[in-house]
MIDODO-979444 format. One line per field, with one value per residue (C-alpha): x negated, y, z negated; residue in one letter. Coordinates in steps of 0.001 Angstrom, whole numbers, plus 500000, padded with zeros to 6 digits. Example, Ala and Ser with C-alpha at 12.3 -4.5 7.8 and 13.67 -1.06 7.14 Angstrom:
2
east = c(487700; 486330)
north = c(495500; 498940)
up = c(492200; 492860)
type = c(a; s)
% end
This chain:
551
east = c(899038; 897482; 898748; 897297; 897936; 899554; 898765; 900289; 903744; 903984; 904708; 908421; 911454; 911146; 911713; 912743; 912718; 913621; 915840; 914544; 915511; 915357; 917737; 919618; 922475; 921660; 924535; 924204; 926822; 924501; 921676; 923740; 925485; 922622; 921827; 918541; 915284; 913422; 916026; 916486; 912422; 912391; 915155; 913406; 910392; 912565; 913494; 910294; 908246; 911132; 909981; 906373; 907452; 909104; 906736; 903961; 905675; 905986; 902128; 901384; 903516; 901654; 898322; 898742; 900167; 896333; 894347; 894359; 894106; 897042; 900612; 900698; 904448; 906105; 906878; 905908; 909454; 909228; 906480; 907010; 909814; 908083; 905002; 907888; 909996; 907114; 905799; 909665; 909601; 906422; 906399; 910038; 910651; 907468; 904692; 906731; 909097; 907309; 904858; 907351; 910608; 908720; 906218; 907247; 910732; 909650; 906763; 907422; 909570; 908010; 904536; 906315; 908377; 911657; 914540; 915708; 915388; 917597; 919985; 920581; 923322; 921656; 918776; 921478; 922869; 919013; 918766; 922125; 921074; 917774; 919942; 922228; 919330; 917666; 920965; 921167; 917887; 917797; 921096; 919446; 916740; 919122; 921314; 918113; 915731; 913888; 910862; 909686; 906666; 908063; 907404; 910281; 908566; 910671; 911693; 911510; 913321; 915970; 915945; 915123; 918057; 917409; 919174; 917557; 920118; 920592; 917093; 916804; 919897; 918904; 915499; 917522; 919773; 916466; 915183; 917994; 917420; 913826; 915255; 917438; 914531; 912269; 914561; 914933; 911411; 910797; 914005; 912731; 908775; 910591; 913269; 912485; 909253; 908675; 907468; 903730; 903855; 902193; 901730; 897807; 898640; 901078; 899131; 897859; 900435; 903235; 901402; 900874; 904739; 906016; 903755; 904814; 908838; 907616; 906607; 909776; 912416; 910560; 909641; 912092; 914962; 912857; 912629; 916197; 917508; 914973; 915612; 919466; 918852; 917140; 920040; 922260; 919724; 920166; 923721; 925398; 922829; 922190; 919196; 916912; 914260; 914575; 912740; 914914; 917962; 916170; 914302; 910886; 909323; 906429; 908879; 909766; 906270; 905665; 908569; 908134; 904278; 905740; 906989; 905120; 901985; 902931; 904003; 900830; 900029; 903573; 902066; 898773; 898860; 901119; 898287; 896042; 897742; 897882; 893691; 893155; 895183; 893007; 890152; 890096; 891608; 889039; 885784; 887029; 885745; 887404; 888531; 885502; 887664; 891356; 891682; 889837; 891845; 895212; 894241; 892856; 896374; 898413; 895671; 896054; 900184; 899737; 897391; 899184; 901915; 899197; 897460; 900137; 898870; 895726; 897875; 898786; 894838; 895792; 898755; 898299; 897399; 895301; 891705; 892060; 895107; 892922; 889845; 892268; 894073; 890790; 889318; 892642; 891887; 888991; 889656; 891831; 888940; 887122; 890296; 890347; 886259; 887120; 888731; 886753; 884063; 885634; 886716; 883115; 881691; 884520; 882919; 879158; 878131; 881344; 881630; 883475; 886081; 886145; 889639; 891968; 893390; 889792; 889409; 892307; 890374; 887115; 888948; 890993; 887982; 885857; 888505; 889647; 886073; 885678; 888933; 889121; 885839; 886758; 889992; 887181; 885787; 888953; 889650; 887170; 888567; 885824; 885698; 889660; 890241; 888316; 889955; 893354; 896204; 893315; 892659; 890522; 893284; 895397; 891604; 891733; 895169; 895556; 892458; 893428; 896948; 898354; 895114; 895437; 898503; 898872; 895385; 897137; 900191; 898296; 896218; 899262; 901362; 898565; 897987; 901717; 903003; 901806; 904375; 907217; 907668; 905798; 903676; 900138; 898910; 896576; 892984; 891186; 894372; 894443; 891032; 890791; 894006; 892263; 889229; 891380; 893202; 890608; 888216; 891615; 892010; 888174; 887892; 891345; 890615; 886639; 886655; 889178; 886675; 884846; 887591; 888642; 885346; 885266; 888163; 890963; 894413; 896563; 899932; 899162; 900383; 897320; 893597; 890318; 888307; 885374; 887752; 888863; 886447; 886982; 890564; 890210; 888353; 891018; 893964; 892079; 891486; 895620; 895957; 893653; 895806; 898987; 897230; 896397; 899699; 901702; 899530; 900275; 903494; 903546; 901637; 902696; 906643; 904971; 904177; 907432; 908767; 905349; 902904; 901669; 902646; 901069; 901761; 901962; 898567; 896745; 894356; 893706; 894531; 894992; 898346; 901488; 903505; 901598; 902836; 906106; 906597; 906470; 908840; 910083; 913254; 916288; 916013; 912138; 911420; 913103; 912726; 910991; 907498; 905307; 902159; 899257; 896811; 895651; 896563; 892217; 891225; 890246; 890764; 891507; 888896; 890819; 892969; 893540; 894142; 892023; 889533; 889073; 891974; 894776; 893131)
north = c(565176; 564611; 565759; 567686; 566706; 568997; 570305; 567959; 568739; 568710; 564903; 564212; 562523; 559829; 561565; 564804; 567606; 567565; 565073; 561657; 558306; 557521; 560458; 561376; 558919; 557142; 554804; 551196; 550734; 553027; 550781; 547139; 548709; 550225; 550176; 551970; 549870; 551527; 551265; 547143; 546938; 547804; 545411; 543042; 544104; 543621; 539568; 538945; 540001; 537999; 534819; 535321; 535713; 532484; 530279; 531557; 530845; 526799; 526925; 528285; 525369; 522766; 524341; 524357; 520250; 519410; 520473; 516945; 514373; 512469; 513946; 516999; 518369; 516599; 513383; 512362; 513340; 517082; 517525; 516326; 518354; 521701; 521030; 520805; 523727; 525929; 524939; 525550; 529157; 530653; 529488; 530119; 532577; 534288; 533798; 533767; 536959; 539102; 541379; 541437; 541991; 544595; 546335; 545436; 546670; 549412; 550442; 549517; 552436; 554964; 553749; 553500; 557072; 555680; 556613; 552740; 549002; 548571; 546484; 548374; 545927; 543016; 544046; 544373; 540570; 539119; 540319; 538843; 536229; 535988; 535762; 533503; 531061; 531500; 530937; 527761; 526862; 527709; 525704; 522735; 523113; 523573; 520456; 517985; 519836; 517954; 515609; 515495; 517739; 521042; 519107; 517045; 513349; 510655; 508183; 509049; 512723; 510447; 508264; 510539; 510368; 514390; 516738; 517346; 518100; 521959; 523021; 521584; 523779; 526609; 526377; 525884; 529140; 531063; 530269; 531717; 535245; 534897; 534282; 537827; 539771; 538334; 539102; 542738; 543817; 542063; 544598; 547591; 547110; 546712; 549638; 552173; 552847; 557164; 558698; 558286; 555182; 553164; 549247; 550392; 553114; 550525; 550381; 546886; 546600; 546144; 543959; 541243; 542018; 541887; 538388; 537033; 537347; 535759; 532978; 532769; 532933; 530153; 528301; 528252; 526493; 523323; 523445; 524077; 521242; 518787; 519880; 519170; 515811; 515174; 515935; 513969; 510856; 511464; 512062; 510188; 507488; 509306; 506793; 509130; 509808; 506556; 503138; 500852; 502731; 502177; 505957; 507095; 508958; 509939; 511829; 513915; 514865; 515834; 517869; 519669; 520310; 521751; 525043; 524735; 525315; 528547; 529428; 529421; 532183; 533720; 534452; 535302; 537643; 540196; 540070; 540884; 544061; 545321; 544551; 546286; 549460; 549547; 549068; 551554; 553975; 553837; 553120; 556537; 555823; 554016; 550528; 548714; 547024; 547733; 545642; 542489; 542537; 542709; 539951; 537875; 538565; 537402; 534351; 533167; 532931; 530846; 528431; 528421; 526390; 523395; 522763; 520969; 516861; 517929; 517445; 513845; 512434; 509518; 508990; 507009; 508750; 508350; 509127; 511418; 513158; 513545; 514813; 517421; 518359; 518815; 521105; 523245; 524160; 524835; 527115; 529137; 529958; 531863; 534194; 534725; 535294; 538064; 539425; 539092; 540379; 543692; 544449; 544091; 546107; 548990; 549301; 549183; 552984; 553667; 556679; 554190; 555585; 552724; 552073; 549811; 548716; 548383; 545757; 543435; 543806; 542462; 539569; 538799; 538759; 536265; 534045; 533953; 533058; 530632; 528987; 529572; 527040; 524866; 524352; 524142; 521374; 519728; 519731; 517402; 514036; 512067; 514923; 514980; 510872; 511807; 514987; 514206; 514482; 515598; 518744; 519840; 520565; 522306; 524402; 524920; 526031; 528447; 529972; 530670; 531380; 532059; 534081; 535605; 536479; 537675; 539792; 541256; 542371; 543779; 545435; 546718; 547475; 549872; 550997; 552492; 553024; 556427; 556721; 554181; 556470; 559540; 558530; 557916; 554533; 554799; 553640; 552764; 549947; 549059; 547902; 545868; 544089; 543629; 542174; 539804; 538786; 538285; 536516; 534583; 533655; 532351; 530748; 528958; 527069; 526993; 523708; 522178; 522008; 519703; 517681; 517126; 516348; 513786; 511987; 512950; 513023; 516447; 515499; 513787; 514093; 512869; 511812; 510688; 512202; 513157; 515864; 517407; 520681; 521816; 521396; 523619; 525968; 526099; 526877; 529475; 531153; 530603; 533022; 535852; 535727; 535876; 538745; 540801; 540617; 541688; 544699; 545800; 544965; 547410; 550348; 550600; 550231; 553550; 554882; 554972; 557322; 559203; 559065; 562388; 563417; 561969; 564396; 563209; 562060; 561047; 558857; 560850; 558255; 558903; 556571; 557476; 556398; 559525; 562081; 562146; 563350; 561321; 559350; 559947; 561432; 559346; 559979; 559509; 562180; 565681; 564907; 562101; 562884; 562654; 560405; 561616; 559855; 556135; 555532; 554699; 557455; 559538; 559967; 563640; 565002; 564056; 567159; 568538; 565153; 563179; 560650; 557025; 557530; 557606; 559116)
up = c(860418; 857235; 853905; 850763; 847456; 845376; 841646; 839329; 837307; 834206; 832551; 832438; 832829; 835177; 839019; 837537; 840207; 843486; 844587; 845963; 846642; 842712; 840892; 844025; 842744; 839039; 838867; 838650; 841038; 843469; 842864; 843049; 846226; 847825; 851766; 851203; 851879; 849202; 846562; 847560; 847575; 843786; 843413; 844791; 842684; 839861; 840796; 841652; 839251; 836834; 839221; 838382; 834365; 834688; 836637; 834866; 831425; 832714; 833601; 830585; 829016; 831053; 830355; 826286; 826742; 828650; 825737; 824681; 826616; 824766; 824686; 822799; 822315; 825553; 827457; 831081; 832068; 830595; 832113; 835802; 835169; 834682; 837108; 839949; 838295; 838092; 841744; 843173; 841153; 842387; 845999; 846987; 844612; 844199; 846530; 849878; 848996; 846996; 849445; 852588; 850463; 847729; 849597; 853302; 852482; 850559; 852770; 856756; 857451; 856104; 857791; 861479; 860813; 860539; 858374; 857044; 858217; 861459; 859386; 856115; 855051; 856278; 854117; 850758; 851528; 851655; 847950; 846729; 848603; 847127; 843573; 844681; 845788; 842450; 840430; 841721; 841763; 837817; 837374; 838151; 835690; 833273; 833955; 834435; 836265; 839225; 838687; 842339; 842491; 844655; 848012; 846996; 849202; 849642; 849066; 845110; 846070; 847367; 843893; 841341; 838878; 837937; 839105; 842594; 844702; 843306; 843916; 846946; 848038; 845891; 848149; 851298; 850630; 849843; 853100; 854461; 852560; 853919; 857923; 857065; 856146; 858940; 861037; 860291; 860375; 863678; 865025; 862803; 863933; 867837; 867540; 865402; 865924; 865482; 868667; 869566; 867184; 870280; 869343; 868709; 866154; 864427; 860605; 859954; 856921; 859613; 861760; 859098; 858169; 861746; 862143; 859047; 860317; 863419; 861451; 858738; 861914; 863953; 860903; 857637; 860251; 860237; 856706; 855792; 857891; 856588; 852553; 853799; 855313; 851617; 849699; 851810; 851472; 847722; 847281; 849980; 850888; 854349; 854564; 856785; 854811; 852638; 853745; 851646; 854108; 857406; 856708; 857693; 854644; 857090; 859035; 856271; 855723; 859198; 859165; 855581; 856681; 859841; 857878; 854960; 856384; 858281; 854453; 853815; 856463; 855016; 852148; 852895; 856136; 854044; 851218; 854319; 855345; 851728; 851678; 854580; 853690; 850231; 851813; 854387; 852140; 849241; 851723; 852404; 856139; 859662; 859950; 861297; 864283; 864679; 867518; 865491; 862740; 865246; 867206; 864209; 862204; 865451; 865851; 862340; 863017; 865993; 864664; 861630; 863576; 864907; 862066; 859529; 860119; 858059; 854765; 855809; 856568; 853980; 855306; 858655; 861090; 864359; 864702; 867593; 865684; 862450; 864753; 866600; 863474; 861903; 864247; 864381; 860550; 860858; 864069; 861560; 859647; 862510; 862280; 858729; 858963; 861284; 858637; 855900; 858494; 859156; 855441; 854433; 857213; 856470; 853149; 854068; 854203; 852733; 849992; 847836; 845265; 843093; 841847; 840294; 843308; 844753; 841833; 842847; 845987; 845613; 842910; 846535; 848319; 846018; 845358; 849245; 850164; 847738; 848372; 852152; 852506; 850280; 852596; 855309; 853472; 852848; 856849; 857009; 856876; 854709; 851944; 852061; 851546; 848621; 847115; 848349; 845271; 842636; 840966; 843722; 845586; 842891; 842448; 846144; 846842; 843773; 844540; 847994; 847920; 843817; 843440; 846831; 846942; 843089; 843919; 846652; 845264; 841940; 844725; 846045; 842967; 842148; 845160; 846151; 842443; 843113; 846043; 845310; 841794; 841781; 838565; 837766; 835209; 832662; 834223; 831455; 830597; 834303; 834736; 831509; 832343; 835833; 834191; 832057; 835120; 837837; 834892; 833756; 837267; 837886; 834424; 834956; 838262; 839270; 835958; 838304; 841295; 839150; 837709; 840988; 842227; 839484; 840384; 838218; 839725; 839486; 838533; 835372; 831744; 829908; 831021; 830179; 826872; 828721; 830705; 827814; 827675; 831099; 830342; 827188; 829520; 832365; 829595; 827745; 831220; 831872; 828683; 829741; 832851; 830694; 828366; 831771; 832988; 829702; 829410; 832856; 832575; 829821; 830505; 834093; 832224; 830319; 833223; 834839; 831488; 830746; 833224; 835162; 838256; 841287; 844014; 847908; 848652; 845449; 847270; 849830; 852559; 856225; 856589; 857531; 854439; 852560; 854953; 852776; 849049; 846548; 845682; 848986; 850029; 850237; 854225; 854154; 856531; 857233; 861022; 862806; 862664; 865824; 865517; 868099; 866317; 864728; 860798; 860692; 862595; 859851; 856546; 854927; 852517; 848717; 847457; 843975; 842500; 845098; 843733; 842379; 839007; 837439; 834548)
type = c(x; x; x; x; x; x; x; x; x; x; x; x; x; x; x; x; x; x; x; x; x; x; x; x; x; x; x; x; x; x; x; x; x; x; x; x; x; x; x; x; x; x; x; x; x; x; x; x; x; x; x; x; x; x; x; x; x; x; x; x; x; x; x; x; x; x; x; x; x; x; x; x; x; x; x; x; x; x; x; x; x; x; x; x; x; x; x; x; x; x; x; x; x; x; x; x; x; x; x; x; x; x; x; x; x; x; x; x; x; x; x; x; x; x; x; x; x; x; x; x; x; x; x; x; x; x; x; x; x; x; x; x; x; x; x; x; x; x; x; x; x; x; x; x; x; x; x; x; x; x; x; x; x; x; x; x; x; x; x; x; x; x; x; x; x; x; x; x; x; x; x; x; x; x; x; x; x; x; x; x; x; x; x; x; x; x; x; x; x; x; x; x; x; x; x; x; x; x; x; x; x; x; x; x; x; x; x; x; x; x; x; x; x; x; x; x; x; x; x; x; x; x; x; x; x; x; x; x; x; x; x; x; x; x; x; x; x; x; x; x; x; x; x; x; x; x; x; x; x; x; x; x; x; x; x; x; x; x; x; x; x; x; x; x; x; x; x; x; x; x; x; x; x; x; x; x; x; x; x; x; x; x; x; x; x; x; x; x; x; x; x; x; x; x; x; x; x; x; x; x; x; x; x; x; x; x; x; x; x; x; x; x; x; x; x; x; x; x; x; x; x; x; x; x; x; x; x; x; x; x; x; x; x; x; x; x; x; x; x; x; x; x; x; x; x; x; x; x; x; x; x; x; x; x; x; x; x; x; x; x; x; x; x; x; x; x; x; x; x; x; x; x; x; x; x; x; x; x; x; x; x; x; x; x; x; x; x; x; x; x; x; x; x; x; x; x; x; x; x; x; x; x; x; x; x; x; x; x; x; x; x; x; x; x; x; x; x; x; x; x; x; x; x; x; x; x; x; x; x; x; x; x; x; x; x; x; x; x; x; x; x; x; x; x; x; x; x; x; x; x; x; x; x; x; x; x; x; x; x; x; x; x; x; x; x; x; x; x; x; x; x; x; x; x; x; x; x; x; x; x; x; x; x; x; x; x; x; x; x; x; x; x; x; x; x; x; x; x; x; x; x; x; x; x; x; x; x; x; x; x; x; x; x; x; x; x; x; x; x; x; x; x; x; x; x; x; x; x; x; x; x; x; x; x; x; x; x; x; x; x; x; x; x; x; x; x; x; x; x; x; x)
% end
């Protein structure tokens, strides 16, 4: 079952050749009115990775405005403005979409040996829906943009007089593309499934998928109705949210917590599949524990749904429900050390082929430690009262989830560009702009541990003198990000038009998404393959072009 690689082509034209799912039709119309899932992954690759320009470009604002602790080039109002705009961008149009619609579009049917999604046009209208979402999300920033913070509490939400109403339905119609997506994995992972692809041969990629789309269809409902029930309180007085109406703010944050915690796992447990696949892959040996990492990836869903009241600890609630809440996060952990547990192990003993990809993986794996216990510490209730709404949390949370997530689907950009376009990357470009990005990404938020720590509220336009340096510190770190991200943005853009051929199987990986060419056929596979073995069992001896590069 395994493939060879194949002597590289000559460099040329981008998916010259044979035909594949790239040059087989080269229309824009065949791209805009595409049913093919890898064809509406790299449309999705293309409106996400505009997302991350964008959101990142308001950080970057925000960033260069704290590098005095007086105002700088903006009010307060600018300012709340962008710190909710640039929250609203890169969860709901970033974070949440980018690894299941990219890579889990592009990458779950060829792994389970089917031929597209089971919903091809389903899969079309969750992109335009995805744009539709975003247009009106953007339209509100441009008529007065929303001041709320991007968890939108009442009863200010309900108050504000900018324009809040848009974004909350330009969130509310996202959710909706998100429900369409989840909804077609969970009936491609169920259905369409090759022959001999058992439930314990399914790759770990699709399991994190198929348990993220558990958690979008149970989940994003709760949070749709309740971002309705906000704009209604807003524009129409609806008074359910709003105490000076008869409202119960508290309800609201129950409710919001209620999904947005599970988004948390959303984003993560995809980021997990895409680790694991590197990491067996370049250990160049079996996954430590299959069966751990399936049961941990399911166990990490489920919890995720029970632990949401540990955001609210200041905000009145019993001592039995803070001790029970409490414990529930911190039960979440033991899943996520499994993990961490089994990736480790896979790569003790290892023969290693160190890679770029293999970078974004151990910058995933340091700043998921770090953050994951400080989330550990923040579940208990004395450390929280004190860290609550400071920088420790911003520290905390992009540690954990921007840095996890954006390691992850670096990891993963680098890992399948290979595949999704046939094409090799410079390596000696791709690990300095993963050196600027991981150190960007440490430099940025470990000073806000300690401003946090300190007592200094997140959220606010200016602040004490004696902050100042580790404010300096966190923004220059903000720009190495920016300066790693540009130059992958450009050589991998260089790539696409110059780069050398790849060839099936540069990595030499034992998964089933490398049994086709590459770029793959519009069809994926000539016929259905049959799977008599594990995508872990073993991994094929590197061919031709095997090895850690992409010279």
């Amino acid at each position: 079952m395994a493939t060879t690689a194949t002597a590289p082509r000559p460099p040329g034209p981008l998916a010259a050749g044979r035909a594949n799912y790239l040059n087989i039709e080269t229309t824009v119309r065949s791209w805009l009115g595409t049913t093919d899932h890898k064809r509406i992954g790299i449309l999705f690759l293309l409106g996400t990775t505009a997302s991350l320009a964008i959101g990142g470009s308001f950080a970057l604002a925000m960033r260069l405005e704290l590098l005095t602790p007086e105002p700088l080039f903006m009010d307060s109002l600018i300012y709340n403005r962008l710190f909710t705009l640039h929250g609203v961008v890169m969860v709901w149009l970033f974070m949440i979409p980018a690894i299941p619609t990219v890579f889990g579009n592009f990458m779950l049917p060829l792994m389970i040996g089917a031929r597209d999604v089971a919903f091809p046009r389903l899969n079309l209208a969750s992109f335009y829906v995805y744009l539709a979402g975003a247009a009106v999300v953007f339209g509100g920033m441009l008529a007065s943009g929303a001041d709320t913070g991007w968890t939108f509490y009442p009863p200010y939400s309900t108050t504000t007089p900018t324009a809040v109403v848009p974004v909350l339905l330009g969130v509310f119609i996202l959710g909706i593309s998100s429900t369409m997506t989840g909804i077609n994995f969970i009936v491609t992972t169920h259905t369409m499934r090759t022959a001999g692809m058992h439930w314990s041969r399914i790759p770990l990629f699709v399991w994190t998928v198929y348990a993220t789309s558990i958690i979008i269809v149970l989940a994003t409902p709760v949070l749709g109705i309740t971002l309705l029930l906000v704009a209604a309180d807003h524009a129409l007085g609806l008074g359910m949210f709003d105490p000076a109406h008869g409202g119960d703010p508290i309800l609201f944050q129950h409710l919001f917590w209620f999904y947005s915690h599970p988004a948390v796992y959303i984003m993560i447990l995809p980021a997990m599949g895409v680790i694991t696949e590197s990491v067996a892959t370049f250990a160049r040996k079996n996954l430590f524990s299959y069966g751990a990492m399936v049961v941990a990836t399911l166990g990490i869903a489920f919890i995720g749904f029970l632990t949401w009241g540990h955001h609210m600890f200041t905000a009145g609630m019993s001592t039995f429900d803070v001790a029970a809440f409490g414990a529930l996060s911190m039960f979440v952990a033991i899943f996520s050390a499994i993990k961490v547990f089994n990736w480790v192990a896979t790569l003790y003993g290892g023969a290693i082929a160190v890679s770029v990809p293999l970078l974004y993986v151990f910058g995933f794996l340091f700043l998921f430690s770090v953050g994951g216990m400080t989330g550990v510490a923040q579940a208990s209730t004395s450390l929280d009262v004190h860290w609550h709404d400071t920088y420790f949390v911003v520290a905390h949370f992009h540690f954990i989830m921007v840095g996890g997530t954006m390691m992850a689907y670096l990891a993963a950009l680098h890992y399948w560009f290979p595949k999704m376009f046939g094409r090799r990357y410079p390596e000696r470009w791709a690990v300095a702009a993963a050196m600027l990005v991981i150190g960007g990404f440490i430099l940025t938020f470990s000073p806000q541990f300690w401003l946090g720590n300190a007592g200094m509220p997140r959220r606010y336009h200016t602040y004490p003198a004696q902050y100042q340096a580790l404010h300096v510190i966190s923004t220059a770190g903000s720009w190495a990000i920016a300066g790693g991200l540009v130059m992958t943005l450009v050589y991998l853009v260089a790539s696409l038009l110059r780069g050398r051929a790849a060839g099936p199987n540069p990595w030499g990986s034992a998964s089933f998404e490398w049994l086709t060419p590459s770029p793959p056929p519009r069809e994926n596979y000539a016929a259905p393959p049959r799977i008599d073995r594990g995508p872990y069992d073993y991994l094929p001896p590197p061919g031709p072009e095997g090895g850690a590069g992409h010279g």
